[in-house]
C-alpha positions in Angstrom: -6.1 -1.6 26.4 -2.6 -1.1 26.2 -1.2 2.5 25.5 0.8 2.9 22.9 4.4 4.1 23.6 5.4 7.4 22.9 8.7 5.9 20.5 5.7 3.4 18.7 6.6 2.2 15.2 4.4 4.8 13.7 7.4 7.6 15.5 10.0 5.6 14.5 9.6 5.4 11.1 9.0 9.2 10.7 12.2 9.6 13.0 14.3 7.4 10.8 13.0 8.9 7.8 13.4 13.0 9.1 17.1 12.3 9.8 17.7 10.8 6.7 15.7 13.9 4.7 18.1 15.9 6.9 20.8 14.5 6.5 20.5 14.7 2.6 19.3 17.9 2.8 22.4 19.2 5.0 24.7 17.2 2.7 23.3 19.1 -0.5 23.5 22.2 0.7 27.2 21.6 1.6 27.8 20.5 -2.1 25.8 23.4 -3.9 27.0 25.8 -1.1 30.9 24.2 -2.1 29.8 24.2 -6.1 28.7 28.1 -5.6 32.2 28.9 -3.6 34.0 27.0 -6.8 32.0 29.1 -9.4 32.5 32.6 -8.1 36.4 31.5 -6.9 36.6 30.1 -10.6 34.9 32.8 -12.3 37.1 35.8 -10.1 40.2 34.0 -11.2 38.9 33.9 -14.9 38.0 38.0 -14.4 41.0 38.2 -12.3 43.6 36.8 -15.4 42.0 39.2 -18.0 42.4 42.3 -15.6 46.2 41.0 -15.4 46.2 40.7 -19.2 45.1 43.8 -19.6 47.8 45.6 -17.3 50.2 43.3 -18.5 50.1 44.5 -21.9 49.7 48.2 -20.6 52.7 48.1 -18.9 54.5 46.3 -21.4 53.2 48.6 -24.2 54.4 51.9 -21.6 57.5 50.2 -21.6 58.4 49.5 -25.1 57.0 53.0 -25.9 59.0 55.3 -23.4 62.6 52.1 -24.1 62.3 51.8 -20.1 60.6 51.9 -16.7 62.2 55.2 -16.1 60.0 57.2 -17.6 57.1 55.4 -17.3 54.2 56.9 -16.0 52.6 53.9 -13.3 49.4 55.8 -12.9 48.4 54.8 -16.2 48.4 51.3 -15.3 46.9 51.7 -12.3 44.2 49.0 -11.8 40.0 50.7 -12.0 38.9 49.0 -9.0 40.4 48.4 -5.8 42.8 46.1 -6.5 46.4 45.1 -5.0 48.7 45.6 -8.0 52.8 45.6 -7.5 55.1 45.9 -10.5 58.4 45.0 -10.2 61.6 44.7 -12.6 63.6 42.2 -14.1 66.1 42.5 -11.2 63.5 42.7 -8.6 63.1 46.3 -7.5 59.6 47.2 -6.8 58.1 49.8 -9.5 54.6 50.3 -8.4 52.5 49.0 -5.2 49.0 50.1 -5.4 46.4 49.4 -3.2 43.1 50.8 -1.6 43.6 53.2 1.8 41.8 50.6 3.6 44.7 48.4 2.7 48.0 47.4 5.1 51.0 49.1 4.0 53.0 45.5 5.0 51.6 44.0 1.8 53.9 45.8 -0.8 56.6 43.5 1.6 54.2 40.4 1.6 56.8 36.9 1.7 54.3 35.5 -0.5 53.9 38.6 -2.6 57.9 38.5 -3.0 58.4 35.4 -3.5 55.3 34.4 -6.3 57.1 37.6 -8.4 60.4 36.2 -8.5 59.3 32.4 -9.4 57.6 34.5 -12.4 60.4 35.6 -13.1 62.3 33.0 -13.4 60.0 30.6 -14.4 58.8 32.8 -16.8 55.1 31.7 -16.0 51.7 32.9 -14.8 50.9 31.4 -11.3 48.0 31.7 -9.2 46.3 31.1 -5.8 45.3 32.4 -2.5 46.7 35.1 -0.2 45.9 36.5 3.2 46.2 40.4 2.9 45.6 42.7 5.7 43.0 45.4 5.8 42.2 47.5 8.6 38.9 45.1 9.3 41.5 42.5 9.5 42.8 39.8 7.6 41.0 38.6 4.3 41.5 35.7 1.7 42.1 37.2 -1.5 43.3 35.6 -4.9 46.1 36.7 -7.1 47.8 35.9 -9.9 51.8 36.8 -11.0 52.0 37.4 -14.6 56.1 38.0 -16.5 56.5 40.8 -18.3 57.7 40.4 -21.6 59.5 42.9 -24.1 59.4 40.4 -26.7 61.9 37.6 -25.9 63.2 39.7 -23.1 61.8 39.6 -19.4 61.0 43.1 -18.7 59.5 42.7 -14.9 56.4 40.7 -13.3 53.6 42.0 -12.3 51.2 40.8 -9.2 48.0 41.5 -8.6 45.1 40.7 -6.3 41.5 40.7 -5.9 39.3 39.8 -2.6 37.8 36.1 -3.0 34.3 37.4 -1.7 33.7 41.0 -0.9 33.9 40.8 3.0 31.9 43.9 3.0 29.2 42.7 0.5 28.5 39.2 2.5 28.0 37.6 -0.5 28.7 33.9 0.4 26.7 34.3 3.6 24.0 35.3 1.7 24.4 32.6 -0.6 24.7 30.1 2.6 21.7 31.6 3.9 19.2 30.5 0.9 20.8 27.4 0.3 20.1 26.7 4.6 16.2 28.4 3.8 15.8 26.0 0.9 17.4 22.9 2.3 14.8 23.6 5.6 11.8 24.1 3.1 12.6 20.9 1.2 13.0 19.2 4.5 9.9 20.2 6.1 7.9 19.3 3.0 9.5 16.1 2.9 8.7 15.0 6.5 5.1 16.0 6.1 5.2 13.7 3.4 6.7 11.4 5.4 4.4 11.7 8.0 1.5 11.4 5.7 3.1 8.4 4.4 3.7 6.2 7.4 0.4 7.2 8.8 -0.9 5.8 5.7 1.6 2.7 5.6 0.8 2.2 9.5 -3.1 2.2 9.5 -3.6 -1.2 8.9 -1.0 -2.3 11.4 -3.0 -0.2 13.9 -6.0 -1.7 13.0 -4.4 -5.0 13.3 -3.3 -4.3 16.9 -6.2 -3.2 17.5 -8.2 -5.9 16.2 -5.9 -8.4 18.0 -6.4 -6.7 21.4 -10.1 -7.0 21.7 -9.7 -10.6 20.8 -7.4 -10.9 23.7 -10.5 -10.0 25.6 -12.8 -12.5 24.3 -14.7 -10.7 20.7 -13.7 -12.9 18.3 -15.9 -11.5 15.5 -13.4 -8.9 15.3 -12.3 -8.4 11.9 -10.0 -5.9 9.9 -10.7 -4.3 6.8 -8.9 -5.8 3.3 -6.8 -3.1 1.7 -6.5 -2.5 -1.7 -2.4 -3.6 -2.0 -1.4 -6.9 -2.3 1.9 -6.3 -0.9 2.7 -8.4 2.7 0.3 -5.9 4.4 -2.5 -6.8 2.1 -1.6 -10.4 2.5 -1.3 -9.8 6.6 -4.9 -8.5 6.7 -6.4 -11.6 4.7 -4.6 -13.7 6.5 -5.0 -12.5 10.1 -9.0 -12.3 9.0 -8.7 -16.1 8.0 -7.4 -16.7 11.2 -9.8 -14.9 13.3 -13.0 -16.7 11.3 -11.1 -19.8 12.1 -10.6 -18.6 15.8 -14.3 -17.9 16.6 -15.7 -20.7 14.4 -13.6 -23.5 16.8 -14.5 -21.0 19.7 -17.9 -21.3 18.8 -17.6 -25.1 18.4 -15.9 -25.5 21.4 -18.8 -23.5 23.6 -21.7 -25.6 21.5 -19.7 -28.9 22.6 -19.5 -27.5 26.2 -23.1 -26.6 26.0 -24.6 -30.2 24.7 -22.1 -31.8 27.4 -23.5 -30.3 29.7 -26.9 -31.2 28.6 -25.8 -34.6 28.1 -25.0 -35.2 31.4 -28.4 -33.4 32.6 -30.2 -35.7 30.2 -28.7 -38.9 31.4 -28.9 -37.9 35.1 -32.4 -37.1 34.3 -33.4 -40.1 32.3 -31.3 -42.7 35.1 -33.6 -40.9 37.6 -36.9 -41.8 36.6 -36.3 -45.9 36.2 -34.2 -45.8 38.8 -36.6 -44.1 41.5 -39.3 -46.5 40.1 -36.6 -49.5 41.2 -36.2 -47.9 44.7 -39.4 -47.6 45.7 -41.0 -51.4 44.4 -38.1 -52.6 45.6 -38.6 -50.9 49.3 -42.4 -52.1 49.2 -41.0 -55.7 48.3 -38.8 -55.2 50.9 -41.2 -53.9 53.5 -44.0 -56.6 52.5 -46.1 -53.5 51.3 -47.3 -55.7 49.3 -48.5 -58.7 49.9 -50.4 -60.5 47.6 -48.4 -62.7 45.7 -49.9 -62.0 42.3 -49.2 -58.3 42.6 -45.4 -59.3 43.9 -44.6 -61.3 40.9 -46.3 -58.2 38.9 -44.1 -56.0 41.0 -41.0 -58.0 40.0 -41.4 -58.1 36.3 -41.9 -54.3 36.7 -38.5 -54.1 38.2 -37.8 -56.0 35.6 -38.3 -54.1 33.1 -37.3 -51.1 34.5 -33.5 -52.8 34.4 -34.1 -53.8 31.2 -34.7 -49.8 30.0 -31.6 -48.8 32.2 -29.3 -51.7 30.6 -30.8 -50.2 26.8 -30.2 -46.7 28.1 -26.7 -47.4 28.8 -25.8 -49.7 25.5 -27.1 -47.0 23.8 -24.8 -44.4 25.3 -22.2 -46.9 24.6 -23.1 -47.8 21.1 -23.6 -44.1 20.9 -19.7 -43.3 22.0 -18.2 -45.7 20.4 -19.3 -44.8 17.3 -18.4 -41.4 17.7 -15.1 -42.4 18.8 -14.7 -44.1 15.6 -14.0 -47.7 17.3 -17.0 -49.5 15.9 -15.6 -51.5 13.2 -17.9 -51.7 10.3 -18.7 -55.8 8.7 -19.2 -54.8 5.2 -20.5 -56.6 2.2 -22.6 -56.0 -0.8 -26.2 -56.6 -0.3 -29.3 -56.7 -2.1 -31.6 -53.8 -0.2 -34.8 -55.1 -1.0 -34.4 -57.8 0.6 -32.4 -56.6 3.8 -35.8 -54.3 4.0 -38.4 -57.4 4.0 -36.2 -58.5 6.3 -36.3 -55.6 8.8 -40.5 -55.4 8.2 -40.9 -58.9 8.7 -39.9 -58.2 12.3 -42.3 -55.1 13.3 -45.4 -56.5 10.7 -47.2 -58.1 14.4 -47.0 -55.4 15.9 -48.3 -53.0 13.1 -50.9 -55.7 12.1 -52.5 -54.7 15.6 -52.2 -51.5 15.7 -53.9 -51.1 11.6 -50.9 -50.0 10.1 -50.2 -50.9 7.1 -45.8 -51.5 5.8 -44.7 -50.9 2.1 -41.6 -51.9 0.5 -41.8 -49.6 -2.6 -37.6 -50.6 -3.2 -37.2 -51.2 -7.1 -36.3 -54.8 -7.7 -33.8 -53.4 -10.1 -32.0 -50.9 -7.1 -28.3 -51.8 -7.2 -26.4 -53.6 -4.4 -25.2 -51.7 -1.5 -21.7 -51.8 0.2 -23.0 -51.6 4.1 -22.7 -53.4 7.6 -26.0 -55.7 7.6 -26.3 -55.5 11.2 -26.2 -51.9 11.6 -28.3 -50.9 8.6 -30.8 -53.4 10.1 -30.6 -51.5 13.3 -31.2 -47.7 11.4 -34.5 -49.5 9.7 -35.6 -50.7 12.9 -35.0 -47.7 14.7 -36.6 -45.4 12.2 -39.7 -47.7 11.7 -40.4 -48.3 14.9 -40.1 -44.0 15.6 -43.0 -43.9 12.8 -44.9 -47.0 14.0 -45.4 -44.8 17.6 -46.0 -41.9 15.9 -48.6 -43.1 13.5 -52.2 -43.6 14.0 -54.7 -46.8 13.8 -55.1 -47.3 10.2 -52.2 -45.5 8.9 -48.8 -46.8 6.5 -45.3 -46.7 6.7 -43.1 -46.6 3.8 -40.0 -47.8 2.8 -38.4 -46.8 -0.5 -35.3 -45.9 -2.3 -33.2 -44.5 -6.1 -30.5 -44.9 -7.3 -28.4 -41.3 -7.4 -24.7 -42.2 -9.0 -22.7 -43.5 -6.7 -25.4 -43.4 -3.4 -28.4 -45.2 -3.2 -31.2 -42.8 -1.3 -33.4 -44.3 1.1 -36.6 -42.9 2.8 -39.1 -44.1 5.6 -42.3 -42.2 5.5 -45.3 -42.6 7.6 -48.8 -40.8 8.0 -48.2 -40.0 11.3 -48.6 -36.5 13.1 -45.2 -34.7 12.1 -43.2 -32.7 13.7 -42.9 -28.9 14.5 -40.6 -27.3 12.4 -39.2 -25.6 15.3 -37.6 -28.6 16.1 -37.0 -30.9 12.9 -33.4 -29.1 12.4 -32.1 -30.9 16.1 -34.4 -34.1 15.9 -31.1 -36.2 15.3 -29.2 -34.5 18.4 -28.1 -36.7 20.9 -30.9 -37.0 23.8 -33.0 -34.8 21.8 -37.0 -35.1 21.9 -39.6 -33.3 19.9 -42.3 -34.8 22.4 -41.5 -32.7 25.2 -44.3 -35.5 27.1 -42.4 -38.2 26.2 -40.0 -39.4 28.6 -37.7 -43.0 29.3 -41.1 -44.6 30.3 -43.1 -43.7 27.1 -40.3 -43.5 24.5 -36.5 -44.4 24.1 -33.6 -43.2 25.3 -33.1 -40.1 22.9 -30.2 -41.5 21.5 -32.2 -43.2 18.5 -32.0 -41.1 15.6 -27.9 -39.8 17.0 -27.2 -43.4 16.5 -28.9 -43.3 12.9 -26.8 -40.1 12.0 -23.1 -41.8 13.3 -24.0 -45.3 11.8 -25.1 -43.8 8.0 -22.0 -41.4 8.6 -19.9 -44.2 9.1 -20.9 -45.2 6.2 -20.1 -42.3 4.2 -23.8 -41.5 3.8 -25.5 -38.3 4.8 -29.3 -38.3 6.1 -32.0 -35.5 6.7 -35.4 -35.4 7.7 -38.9 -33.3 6.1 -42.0 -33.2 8.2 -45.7 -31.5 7.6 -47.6 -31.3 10.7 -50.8 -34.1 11.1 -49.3 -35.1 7.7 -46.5 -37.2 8.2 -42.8 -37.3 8.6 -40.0 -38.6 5.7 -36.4 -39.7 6.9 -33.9 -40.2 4.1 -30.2 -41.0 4.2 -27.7 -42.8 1.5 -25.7 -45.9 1.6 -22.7 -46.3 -0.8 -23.5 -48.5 -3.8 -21.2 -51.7 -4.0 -18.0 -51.4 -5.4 -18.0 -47.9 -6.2 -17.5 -46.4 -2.8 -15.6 -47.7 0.2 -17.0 -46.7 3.7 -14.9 -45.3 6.4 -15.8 -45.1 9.9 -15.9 -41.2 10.4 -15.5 -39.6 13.7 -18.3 -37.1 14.5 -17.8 -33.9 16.0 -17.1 -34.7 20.1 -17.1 -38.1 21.9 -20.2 -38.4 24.0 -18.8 -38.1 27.2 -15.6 -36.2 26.4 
C-alpha cells in the first residue's frame, strides 16, 4: 500500500488554514496594537491641552494681576509633573524653561520648540504635534502643544509645553504589545486545533475512500465505504463510489462465472465428442481390420456407426442452434396461433412411443386460452424437447401433462409428468448449458445437455420467462410464458455470453 506523503491533503489544508489564522491574527494585533497607540496618543493630547489651559490662564491671570511679566513670579506656573514648559513673550524672549534634571538643557533652544512659539504668535492659534526631546537615556518622542497668550485682545506671549508620548520608563506600549502578541498566539493556537480537528473530520471519508480504492486495486472488490450523514459532494462521492464498486464486483463476478462455465463448456464438449467419437474409431478399425467378419454383424456394425454420426451431427446443431440463439441471430417467424392445437400437434408426434411404454399424454389447454404471438417451429421444438425429457423420466404406466392460463398479457404453460423428480440440489442449474441432473446419463443414454439451455434462449426470445418445481419420486413441472397475440411483441434477446465466446 502506498504511504502517504508527508505534505498529503490532510497537511495541506491545516497548512493553508494556520497561515491564514496567522495571518489574521498578526494583522489584528497590528490594528488593536495601532488603535491602543491612537487612544493613549489621543487621550495625552486631550490631558495634555487641559494642562496648557490651565497654565495658560495662570500665566495670563499672573500677568494681568502684577500689569507685566516683570514681576511675575514663574514658579507659580510651574507645571506638577515633569513636564517641558517654556514661556515666552510677545517679542519672543524666553520667560521660563522648565524641565525635569533628567532633561537636556539644548531643549530651551529646540528649532522646533522656537519656531512652533513664534507661528503661535503670529497665527494667534493653538498647534500641536510630535517632538524629539533629549534626556540623558537618550532621545524620546514626546507631544506638545503651543498655546498664545492673550491679555484680552492683546497677545501677551505663547506658551509651549510637552509631555512624553509613552513613559519610556514605564514600558507601557510594550506591555500593551506584549498581550496583544499573548492573545493573538492564544487565539491562533485554538484556532488551528480547531482547524486540525476540522480537516481531520472533513478528510476521513476521503481517507477511507483511498483506502477503499487501494485494496480494490488489489483484487477485493467487496470493499465498501461507509455513507455519511451530509449530502454535500462528499456524501454524494461515497454513494457514488459504493455504486460503482457493487457494479465493479457484480461484472467481476459475472465475468469469472462466464470464464468458469467456458471453461466447462469446452470440458463438456470435449468430453461428450469423446465418447461417440472413440466408439466410431474403434468399429471402424475392426471393419477395417476384418475383425469382424460375419456380414450380418458388419451391416449391424455400420448402422452403429451410424448412429453414432447421427448423435455427433445433433451434438453439434445443438451447439449451433444453441449459439445462435444466444447471439441473438435466430430470427424469429411469428404469428398468432391457437395453442391447443399447436400442442395436439406436438403429442401427436411422441403418442407411439408413449403408447408402448404405458404412458398416458393430456392436453388439459382450455379451448377458450387466447391466441399466442410465437415462432411455430420453435415452440414445437420447446414441447418436444420438454416431453420427450419427461417421457424418459417417467415410468410404465405413468402421464404427462400439458396445460396452460391465461395471466394478462402471458399465457403460462406447464408440462408435468409422474416421473422420479429431481434433487433439489440441482433443480436451480437444470437449464444450464451441458448441465445434467443424471450424473449416469451420458451422450449415449441422454441428449446432448444443451436441451433445456435451448428451451430457456427460445422462450427468452420470446419475451417469456420459464422455471421449473420438482418433488422427488413424485414428478417434475416445467412452466414458461409466451406472449398473447397482439398485445406483446417478441424480441430476440441476447442471453448472458455466446456459447463459445
Amino acid at each position: 500500500m502506498r504511504k502517504i506523503s508527508i505534505m498529503s491533503l490532510k497537511s495541506k489544508l491545516v497548512l493553508s488554514y494556520l497561515l491564514v489564522i496567522l495571518g489574521t491574527v498578526l494583522v489584528l494585533s497590528l490594528a488593536v496594537s495601532l488603535a491602543v497607540q491612537n487612544y493613549i496618543k489621543n487621550q495625552q493630547i486631550e490631558s495634555l491641552r487641559q494642562s496648557a489651559a490651565y497654565l495658560a490662564r495662570e500665566a495670563e491671570g499672573r500677568y494681568q494681576y502684577n500689569g507685566g511679566w516683570n514681576t511675575v513670579a514663574f514658579s507659580s506656573v510651574a507645571p506638577s509633573q515633569p513636564m517641558l514648559l517654556i514661556l515666552v513673550d510677545a517679542k519672543d524672549n524666553p520667560l521660563l524653561c522648565s524641565q525635569p534634571d533628567d532633561f537636556d538643557g539644548s531643549n530651551c533652544s529646540n528649532p522646533q520648540v522656537k519656531h512652533e512659539l513664534v507661528n503661535s504668535l503670529q497665527d494667534q492659534s493653538t498647534s500641536s504635534g510630535d517632538i524629539q526631546i533629549s534626556t540623558r537615556d537618550g532621545n524620546f518622542s514626546f507631544i506638545y502643544i503651543s498655546v498664545p497668550l492673550k491679555a484680552g485682545d492683546q497677545t501677551i506671549g505663547a506658551l509651549f509645553l510637552t509631555q512624553p508620548q509613552f513613559s519610556p520608563r514605564g514600558g507601557l506600549l510594550p506591555q500593551i504589545n506584549r498581550s496583544i502578541l499573548l492573545a493573538g498566539l492564544i487565539v491562533a493556537a485554538i484556532a488551528a486545533l480547531c482547524s486540525y480537528l476540522l480537516v481531520r473530520r472533513f478528510m476521513r471519508p476521503v481517507e477511507s475512500l483511498t483506502l477503499a480504492a487501494e485494496r480494490m486495486k488489489y483484487g477485493n472488490y467487496t470493499q465498501r465505504v461507509p455513507s455519511p450523514n451530509s449530502q454535500d459532494e462528499l456524501g454524494q462521492l461515497a454513494l457514488t463510489f459504493n455504486e460503482m464498486a457493487s457494479t465493479i464486483e457484480a461484472d467481476v463476478t459475472e465475468l469469472r462465472r462466464q470464464d468458469e462455465v467456458r471453461r466447462d463448456l469446452i470440458a463438456n464438449i470435449a468430453h461428450d465428442l469423446a465418447t461417440p467419437l472413440t466408439a466410431i474409431q474403434g468399429l471402424s478399425e475392426a471393419l477395417a481390420d476384418d475383425v469382424i467378419s460375419d456380414p450380418t454383424a458388419r451391416q449391424e456394425t455400420a448402422q452403429l456407426i451410424g448412429r453414432e454420426v447421427q448423435r455427433l451431427r445433433r451434438m453439434v446443431a445443438d451447439v449451433r442452434q444453441m449459439t445462435s440463439l444466444e447471439a441473438g441471430q435466430t430470427p424469429l417467424d411469428l404469428a398468432p396461433l391457437d395453442l391447443q392445437s399447436l400442442v395436439d400437434e406436438t403429442l401427436l408426434v411422441l403418442k407411439p412411443e408413449c403408447e408402448q411404454m404405458g404412458i398416458t399424454l393430456y392436453n388439459d389447454v382450455p379451448d377458450d386460452i387466447p391466441q399466442v404471438q410465437v415462432d411455430s417451429d420453435r415452440v414445437i421444438q420447446v414441447l418436444l424437447n420438454l416431453l420427450d425429457n419427461a417421457r424418459r423420466h417417467t415410468p410404465d404406466g405413468g402421464s404427462i401433462r400439458v396445460g396452460a392460463r391465461a395471466q394478462d398479457s402471458h399465457i403460462e404453460v406447464w408440462v408435468s409428468d409422474t416421473g422420479s423428480g429431481i434433487d433439489p440440489a440441482d433443480l436451480p442449474h437444470i437449464f444450464e448449458r451441458f448441465y445434467r441432473a443424471d450424473r449416469s446419463r451420458t451422450t449415449t443414454t441422454g441428449g446432448s445437455g444443451l436441451g433445456l439451455s435451448i428451451v430457456k434462449a427460445i422462450i427468452t426470445a420470446h419475451s417469456g420467462t420459464v422455471s421449473a418445481e420438482s418433488t422427488l419420486s413424485q414428478g417434475t413441472r416445467i412452466m414458461f410464458t409466451l406472449p398473447v397475440a397482439g398485445k406483446i411483441t417478441p424480441t430476440l434477446v441476447q442471453g448472458t455470453a455466446p456459447l463459445l465466446a
